[in-house]
C-alpha positions as CSV (number, residue, x, y, z in Angstrom):
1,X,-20.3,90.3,23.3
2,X,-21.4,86.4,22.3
3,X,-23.2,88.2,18.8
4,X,-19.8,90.5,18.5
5,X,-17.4,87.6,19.0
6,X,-19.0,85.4,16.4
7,X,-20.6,88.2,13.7
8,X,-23.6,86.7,13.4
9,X,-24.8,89.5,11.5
10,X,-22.3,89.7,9.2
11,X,-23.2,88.7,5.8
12,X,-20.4,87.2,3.7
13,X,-18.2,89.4,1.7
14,X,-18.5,87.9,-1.4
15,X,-22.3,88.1,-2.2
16,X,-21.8,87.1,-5.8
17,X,-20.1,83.9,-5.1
18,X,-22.9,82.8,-2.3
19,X,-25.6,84.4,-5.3
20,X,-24.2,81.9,-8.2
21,X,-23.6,78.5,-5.8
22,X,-27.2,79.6,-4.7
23,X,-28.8,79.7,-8.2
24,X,-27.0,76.4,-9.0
25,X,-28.2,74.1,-6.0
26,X,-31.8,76.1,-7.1
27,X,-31.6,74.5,-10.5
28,X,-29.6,71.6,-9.2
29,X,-33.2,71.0,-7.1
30,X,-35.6,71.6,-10.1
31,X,-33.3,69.1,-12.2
32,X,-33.2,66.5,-9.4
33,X,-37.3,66.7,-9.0
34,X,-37.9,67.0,-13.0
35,X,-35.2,63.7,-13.8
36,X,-36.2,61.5,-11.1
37,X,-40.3,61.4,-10.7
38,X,-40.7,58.8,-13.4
39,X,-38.4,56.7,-11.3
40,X,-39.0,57.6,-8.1
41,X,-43.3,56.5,-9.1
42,X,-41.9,53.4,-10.8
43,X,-39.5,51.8,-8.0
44,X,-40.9,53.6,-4.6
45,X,-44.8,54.5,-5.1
46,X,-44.2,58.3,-4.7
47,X,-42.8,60.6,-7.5
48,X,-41.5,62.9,-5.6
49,X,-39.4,60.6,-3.4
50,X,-36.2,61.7,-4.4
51,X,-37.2,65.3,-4.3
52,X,-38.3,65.0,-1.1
53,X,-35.2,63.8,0.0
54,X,-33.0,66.3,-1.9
55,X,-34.9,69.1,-0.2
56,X,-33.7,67.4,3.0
57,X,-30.4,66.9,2.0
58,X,-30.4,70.9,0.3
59,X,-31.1,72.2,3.8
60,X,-28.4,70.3,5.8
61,X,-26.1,71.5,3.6
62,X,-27.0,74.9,4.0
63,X,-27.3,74.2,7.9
64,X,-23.4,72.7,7.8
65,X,-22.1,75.7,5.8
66,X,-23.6,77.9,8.0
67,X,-22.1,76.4,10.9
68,X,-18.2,76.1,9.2
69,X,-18.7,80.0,8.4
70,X,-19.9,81.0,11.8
71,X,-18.4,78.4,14.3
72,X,-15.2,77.1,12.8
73,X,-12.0,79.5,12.7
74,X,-9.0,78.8,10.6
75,X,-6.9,79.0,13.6
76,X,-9.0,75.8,14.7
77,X,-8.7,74.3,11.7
78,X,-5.1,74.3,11.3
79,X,-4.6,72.6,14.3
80,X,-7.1,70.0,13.2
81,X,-5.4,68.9,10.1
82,X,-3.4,65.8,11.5
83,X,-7.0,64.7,12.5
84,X,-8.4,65.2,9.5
85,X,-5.9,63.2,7.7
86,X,-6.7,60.4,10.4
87,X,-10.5,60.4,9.4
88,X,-9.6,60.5,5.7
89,X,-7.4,57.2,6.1
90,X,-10.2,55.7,9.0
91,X,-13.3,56.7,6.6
92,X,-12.0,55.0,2.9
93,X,-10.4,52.0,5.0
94,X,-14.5,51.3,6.7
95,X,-16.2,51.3,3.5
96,X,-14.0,48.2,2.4
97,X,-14.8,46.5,5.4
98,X,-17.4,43.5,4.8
99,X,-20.7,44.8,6.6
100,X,-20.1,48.2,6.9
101,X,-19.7,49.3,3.4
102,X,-22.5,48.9,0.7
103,X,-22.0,47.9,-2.8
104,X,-23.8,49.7,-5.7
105,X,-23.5,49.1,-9.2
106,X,-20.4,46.9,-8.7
107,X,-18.6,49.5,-6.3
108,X,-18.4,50.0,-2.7
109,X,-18.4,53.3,-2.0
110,X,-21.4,54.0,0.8
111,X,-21.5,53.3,4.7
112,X,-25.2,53.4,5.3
113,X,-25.9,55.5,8.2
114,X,-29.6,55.6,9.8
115,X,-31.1,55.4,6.3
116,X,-28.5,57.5,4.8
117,X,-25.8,56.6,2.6
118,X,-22.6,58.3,2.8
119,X,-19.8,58.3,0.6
120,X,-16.5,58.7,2.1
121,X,-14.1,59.9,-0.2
122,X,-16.3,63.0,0.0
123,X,-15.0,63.4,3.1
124,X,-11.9,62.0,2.3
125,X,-11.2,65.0,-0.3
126,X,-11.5,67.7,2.2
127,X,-9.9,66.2,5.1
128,X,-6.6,65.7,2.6
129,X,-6.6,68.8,1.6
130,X,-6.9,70.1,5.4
131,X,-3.8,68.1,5.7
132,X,-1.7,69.3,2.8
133,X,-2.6,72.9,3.8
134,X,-1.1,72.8,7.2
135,X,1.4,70.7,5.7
136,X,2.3,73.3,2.6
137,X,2.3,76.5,5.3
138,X,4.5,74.1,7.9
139,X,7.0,73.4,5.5
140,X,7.2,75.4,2.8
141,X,11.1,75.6,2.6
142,X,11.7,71.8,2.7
143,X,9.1,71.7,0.0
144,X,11.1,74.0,-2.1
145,X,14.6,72.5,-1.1
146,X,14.4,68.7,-0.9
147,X,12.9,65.8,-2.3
148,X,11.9,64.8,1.0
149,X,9.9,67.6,1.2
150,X,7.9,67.4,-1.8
151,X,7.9,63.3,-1.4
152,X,6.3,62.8,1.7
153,X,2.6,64.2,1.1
154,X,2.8,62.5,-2.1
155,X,3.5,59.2,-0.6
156,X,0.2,59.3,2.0
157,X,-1.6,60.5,-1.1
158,X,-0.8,57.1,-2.5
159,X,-2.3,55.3,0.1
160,X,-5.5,57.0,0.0
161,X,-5.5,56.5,-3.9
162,X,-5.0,52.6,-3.3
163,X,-7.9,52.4,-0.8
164,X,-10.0,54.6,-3.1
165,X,-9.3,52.1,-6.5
166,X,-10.1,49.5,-4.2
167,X,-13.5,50.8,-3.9
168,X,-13.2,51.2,-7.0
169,X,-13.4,55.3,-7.7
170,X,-11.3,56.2,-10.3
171,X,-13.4,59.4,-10.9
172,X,-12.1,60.6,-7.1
173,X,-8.4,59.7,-7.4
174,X,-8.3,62.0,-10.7
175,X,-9.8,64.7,-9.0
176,X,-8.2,64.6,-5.8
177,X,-4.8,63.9,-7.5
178,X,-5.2,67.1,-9.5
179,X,-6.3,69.2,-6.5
180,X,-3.0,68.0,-4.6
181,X,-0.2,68.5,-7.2
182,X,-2.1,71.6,-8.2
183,X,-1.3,72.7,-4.1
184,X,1.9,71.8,-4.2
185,X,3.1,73.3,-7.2
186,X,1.5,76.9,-6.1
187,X,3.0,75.7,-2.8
188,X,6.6,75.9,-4.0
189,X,7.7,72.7,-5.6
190,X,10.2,73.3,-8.6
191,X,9.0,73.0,-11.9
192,X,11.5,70.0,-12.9
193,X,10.4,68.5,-9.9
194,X,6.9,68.9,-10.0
195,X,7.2,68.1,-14.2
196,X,8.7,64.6,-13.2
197,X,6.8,64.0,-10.7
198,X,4.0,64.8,-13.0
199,X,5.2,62.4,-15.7
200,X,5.7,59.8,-13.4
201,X,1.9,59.8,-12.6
202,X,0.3,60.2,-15.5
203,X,2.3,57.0,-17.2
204,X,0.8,55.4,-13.5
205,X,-2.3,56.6,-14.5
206,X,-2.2,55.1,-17.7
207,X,-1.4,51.9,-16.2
208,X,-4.5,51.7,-14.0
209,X,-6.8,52.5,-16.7
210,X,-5.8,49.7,-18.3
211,X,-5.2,47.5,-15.8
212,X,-8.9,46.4,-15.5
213,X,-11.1,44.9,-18.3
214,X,-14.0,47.1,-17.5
215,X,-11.9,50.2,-17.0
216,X,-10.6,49.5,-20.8
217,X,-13.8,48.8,-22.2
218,X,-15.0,51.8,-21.1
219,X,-12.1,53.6,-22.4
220,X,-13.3,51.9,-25.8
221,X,-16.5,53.1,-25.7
222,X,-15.7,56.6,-24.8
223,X,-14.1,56.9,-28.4
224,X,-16.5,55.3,-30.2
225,X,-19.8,54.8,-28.5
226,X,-21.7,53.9,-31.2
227,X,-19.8,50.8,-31.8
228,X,-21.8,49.2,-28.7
229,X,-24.5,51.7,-28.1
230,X,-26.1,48.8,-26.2
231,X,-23.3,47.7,-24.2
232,X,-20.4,49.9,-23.0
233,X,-22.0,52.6,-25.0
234,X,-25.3,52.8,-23.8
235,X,-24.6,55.5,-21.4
236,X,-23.1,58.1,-23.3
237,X,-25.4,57.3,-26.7
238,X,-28.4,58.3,-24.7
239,X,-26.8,61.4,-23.0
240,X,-25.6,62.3,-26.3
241,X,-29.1,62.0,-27.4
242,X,-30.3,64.0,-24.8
243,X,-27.9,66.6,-25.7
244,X,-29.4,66.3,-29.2
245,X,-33.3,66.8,-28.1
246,X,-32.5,70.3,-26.5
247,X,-31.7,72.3,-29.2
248,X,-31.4,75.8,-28.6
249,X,-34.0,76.2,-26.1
250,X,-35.1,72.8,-24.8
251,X,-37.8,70.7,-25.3
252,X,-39.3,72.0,-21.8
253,X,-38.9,72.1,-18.5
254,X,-40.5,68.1,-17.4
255,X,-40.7,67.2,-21.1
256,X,-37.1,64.7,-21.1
257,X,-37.9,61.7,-22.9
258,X,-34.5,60.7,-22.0
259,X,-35.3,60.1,-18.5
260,X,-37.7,57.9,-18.8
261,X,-35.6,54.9,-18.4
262,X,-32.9,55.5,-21.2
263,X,-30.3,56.9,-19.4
264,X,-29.2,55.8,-16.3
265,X,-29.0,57.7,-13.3
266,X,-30.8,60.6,-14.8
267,X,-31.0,62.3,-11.6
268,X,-27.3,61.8,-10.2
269,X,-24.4,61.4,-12.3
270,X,-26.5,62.6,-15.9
271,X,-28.5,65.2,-14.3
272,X,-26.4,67.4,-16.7
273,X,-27.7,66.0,-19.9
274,X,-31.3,66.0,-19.0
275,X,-31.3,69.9,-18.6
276,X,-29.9,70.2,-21.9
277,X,-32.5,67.5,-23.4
278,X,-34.9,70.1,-21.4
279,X,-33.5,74.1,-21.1
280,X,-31.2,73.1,-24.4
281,X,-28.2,75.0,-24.9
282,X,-29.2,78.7,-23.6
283,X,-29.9,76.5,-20.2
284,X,-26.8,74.7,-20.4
285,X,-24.6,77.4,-20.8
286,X,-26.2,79.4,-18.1
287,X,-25.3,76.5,-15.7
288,X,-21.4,76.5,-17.4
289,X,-21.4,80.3,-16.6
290,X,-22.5,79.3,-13.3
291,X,-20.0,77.1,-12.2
292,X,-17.3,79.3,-14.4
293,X,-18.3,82.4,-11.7
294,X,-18.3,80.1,-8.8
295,X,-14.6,78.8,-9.7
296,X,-13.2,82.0,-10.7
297,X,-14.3,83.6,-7.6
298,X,-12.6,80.9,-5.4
299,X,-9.3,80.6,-7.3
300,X,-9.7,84.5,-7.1
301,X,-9.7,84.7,-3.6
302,X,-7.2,81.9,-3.2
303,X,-4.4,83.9,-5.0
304,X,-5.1,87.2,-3.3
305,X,-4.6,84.9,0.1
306,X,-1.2,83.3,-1.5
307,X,0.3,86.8,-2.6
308,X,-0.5,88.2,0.8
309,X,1.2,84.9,2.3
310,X,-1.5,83.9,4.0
311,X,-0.6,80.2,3.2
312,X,-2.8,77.8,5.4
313,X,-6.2,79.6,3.9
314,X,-5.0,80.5,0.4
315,X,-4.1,76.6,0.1
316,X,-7.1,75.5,1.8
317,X,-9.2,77.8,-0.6
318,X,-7.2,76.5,-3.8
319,X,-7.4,73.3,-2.7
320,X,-11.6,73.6,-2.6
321,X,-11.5,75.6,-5.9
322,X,-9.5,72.7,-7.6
323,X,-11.7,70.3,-6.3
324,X,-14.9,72.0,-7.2
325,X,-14.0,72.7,-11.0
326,X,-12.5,69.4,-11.4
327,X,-15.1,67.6,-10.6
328,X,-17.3,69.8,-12.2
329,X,-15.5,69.7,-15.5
330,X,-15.4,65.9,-15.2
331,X,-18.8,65.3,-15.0
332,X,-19.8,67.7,-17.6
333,X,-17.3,66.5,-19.5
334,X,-18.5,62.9,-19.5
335,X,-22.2,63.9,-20.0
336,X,-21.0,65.9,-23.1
337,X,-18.9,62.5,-24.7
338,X,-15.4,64.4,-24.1
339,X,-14.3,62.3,-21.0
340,X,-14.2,58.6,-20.2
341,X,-17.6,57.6,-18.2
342,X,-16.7,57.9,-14.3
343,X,-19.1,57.8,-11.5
344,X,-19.0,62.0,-9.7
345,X,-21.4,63.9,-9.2
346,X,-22.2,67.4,-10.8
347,X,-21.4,69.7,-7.0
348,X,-24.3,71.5,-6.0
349,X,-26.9,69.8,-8.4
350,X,-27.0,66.4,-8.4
351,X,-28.7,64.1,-6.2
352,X,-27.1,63.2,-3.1
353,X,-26.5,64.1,0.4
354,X,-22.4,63.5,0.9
355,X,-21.7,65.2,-2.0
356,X,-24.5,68.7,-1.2
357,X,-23.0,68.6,2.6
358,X,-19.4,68.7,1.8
359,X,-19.8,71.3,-1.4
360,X,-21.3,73.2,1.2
361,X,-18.6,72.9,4.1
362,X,-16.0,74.0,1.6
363,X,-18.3,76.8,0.6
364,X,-18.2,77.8,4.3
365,X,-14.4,77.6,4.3
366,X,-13.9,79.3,1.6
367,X,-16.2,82.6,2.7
368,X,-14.8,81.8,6.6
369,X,-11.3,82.3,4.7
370,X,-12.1,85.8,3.0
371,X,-14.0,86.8,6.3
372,X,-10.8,86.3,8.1
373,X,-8.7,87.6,5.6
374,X,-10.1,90.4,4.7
375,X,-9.9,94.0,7.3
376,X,-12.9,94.0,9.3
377,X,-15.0,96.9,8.9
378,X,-14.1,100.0,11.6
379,X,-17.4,99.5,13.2
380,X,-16.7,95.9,14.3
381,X,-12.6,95.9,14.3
382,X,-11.6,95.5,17.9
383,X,-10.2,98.5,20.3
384,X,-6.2,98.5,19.7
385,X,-5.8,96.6,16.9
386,X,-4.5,97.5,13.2
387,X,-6.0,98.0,10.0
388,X,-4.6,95.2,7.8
389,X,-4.1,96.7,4.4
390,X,-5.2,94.8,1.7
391,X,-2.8,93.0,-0.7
């Protein structure tokens, strides 16, 4: 009864999606090891320090998906949502606290746990869109109706977009603002609405980018690096060079001159550009078709769960497939020279535990969704109970 209950034998439905996030975090750990052994010699007296870890981190991920796909039901989660929205707020508020949060590079954006350092909005991303989910599926008609409605998730939004530029992470509020209008449009918002809503942020937007000197002179150097390519540049003029050295095919796997102290954070936020410098561009656009599979397969599944109106997991699904793709184009974009230089990580291969164990829990949503949405299988559906015909 315990094995039947839970399905523990059940492998997900959608094989392909679990086979491309699988090859990813496979070259994500070949990347991490090739970028960061130089480094890791250098600063810590082992090479493979940072691999090491990564391997640790890789299988807690795959430990905490596992557990979200087998243990955690979307009836649960619904009912955890106001929760979730409680640990968002609590998580970003810490990390600004003198003691608790640790500064790197001129932000604060890691609580240090046990040797660990965790990065909340991580967490903060997913419990949001937790929140919004219920919210959307609760709601739906004063969403579509009134102001009110459409106004009022917006407006906690803002408050986890101040703490978050107070960090600062600009890279997290643009993603996480793009996963949440994206929601609430496919949620029911009307266009004019959501289109002044929309023009109303992005003139905000503006206004924070240039509100800082550092946020401007970054800005600068996205359009014309080479104008300080040791200053603001310096960055993107030696990923760009990186990009360069590959070529077609690479200059080999462990053969990145790049990484060698050039480019900074070879093994985090520029692990992209040193598998170009090394697989070129075959490699690179075997990891774009990748993430292209991954994020089709999500939205995929999301719109099937929508149509069916199946709210709470189709929004909870889109929600996670805007996330993922976002930050994924982001970071790409930024290794490539096409996007201002912010601080995310590429999901699935960079280093770093918050951002492998939370890509992972919304992997295990999203294949907990379909499992639950889809008809069992008349082997395992329960005595009495209907056939649920597809969508």
């Amino acid at each position: 009864m315990v094995l039947d209950r839970f399905a523990l034998f059940d492998a997900p439905r959608d094989q392909l999606l679990l086979v491309a996030v699988g090859c990813l975090a496979l070259m994500g750990l070949v990347m991490v090891t090739s970028a960061s052994l130089q480094i890791a010699e250098t600063r810590l007296g082992s090479p493979f320090y940072y691999a090491l870890r990564h391997g640790f981190f890789l299988g807690m991920a795959v430990m905490a998906g596992a557990t979200v796909y087998l243990f955690v039901p979307f009836s649960l989660l619904e009912k955890l949502r106001y929760p979730a929205l409680f640990a968002s707020l609590v998580v970003l508020a810490l990390v600004l606290m003198p003691g608790i949060g640790r500064e790197v590079n001129g932000s604060q954006r890691w609580i240090s746990l046990a040797g660990f350092n965790v990065q909340p909005s991580e967490l903060a991303k997913l419990g949001f869109i937790v929140y919004l989910a219920g919210y959307i599926n609760e709601r739906q008609q004063e969403l579509r109706e009134q102001w009110q409605g459409f106004l009022r998730p917006l407006g906690l939004l803002s408050v986890l977009v101040l703490l978050l530029l107070m960090e600062p992470d600009f890279g997290a509020v643009v993603v996480l603002g793009v996963a949440v209008m994206g929601m609430l449009f496919l949620g029911g918002v009307p266009t004019l609405r959501f289109l002044l809503v929309g023009l109303a942020a992005v003139m905000l937007a503006a206004l924070v980018a240039v509100a800082q000197p550092y946020r401007v002179a970054r800005l600068m150097s996205f359009l014309d690096p080479w104008a300080d390519q040791f200053g603001g540049g310096y960055q993107l003029t030696q990923s760009l060079i990186a990009f360069g050295r590959g070529h077609w095919t690479g200059a080999g796997l462990g053969n990145s001159v790049q990484k060698l102290f050039y480019l900074p954070e070879a093994h985090t936020d520029f692990v992209f550009a040193v598998s170009a410098e090394e697989l070129g561009l075959l490699g690179s656009m075997i990891m774009v078709s990748l993430f292209a599979l991954v994020c089709w397969r999500i939205f995929r599944s999301a719109i099937a769960m929508l149509e069916a109106g199946d709210l709470f997991r189709g929004q909870v699904v889109l929600g996670i497939g805007l996330v993922l793709a976002g930050q994924a184009f982001i970071n790409m974009g930024v290794n490539m020279g096409l996007l201002p230089t912010k601080g995310l990580t590429l999901p699935f291969v960079s280093y770093g535990g918050s951002s492998l164990v939370v890509c992972a829990v919304m992997l295990g949503l999203v294949l907990r969704a379909q499992r639950e949405f889809e008809p069992a299988s008349p082997r395992r559906r329960p005595a009495g109970t209907a056939r649920r015909r597809r969508p």
